[in-house]
N, C-alpha and C positions, 0 to 999 in steps of 0.2 A: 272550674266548672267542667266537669265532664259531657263529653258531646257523644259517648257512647256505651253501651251498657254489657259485659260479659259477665250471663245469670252462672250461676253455680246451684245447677240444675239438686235436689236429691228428689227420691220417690217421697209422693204423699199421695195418701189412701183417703177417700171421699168415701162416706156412711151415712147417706141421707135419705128416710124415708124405706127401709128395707134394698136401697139399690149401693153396691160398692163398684166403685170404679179405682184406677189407678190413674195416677196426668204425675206431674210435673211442678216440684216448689222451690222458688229461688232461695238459697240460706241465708242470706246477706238482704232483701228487703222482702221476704215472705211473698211475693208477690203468686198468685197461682196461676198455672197455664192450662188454657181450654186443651183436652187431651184428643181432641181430631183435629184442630188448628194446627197443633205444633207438630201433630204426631209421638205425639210423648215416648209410644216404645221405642223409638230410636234415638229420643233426646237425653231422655233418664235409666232408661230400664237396657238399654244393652243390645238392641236387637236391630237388624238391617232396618234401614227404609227403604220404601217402595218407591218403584222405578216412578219417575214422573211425580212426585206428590207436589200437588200444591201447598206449602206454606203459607200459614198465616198467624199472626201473631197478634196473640188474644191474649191475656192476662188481666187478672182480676186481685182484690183486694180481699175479700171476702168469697167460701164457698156460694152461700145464696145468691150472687152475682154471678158466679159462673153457674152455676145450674139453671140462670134464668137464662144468658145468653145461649146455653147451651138447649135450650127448649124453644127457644124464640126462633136460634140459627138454626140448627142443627137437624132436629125433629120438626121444624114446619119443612125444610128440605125432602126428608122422608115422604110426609102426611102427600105431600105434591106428587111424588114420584107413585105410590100406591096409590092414589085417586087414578091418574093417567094409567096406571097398569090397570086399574078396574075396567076404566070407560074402554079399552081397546079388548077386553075380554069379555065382554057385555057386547060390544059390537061385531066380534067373533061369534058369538053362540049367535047375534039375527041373522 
């Protein structure tokens, strides 16, 4: 029994609903990675990671599981942040 898991990251390309994105798929158990979790441009695709980034490690079975985590996590984060931007710019202009 293994107690630990080294993915063998390749690129895979999400097309769902008019939006493409690029993340992160294991070759060895297909498993897919949320691409702000992991930060996928530096996992898969070859590019520096940013200073400081949080990790986290999200992986999914199916796309529709990651596009839901990634709507539930990811974009209610946003939705918060532009509310708060509004209410402090709404109370700028009184």
């Amino acid at each position: 029994m293994a107690y630990t898991w080294e993915p063998k990251w390749e690129l895979f390309i999400v097309e769902i609903d008019g939006i493409r994105f690029r993340t992160c798929r294991d070759r060895i158990t297909g498993l897919i990675a949320c691409p702000v979790c992991i930060h996928a441009a530096s996992k898969c695709m070859n590019e520096p990671p940013p200073l400081n980034y949080q990790y986290e490690n999200s992986f999914f079975y199916t796309v529709e599981d990651l596009i839901i985590h990634m709507k539930n996590y990811h974009i209610g984060e946003y939705r918060k942040k532009l509310e708060d931007l509004q209410m402090k710019l709404s109370e700028e202009e009184s």
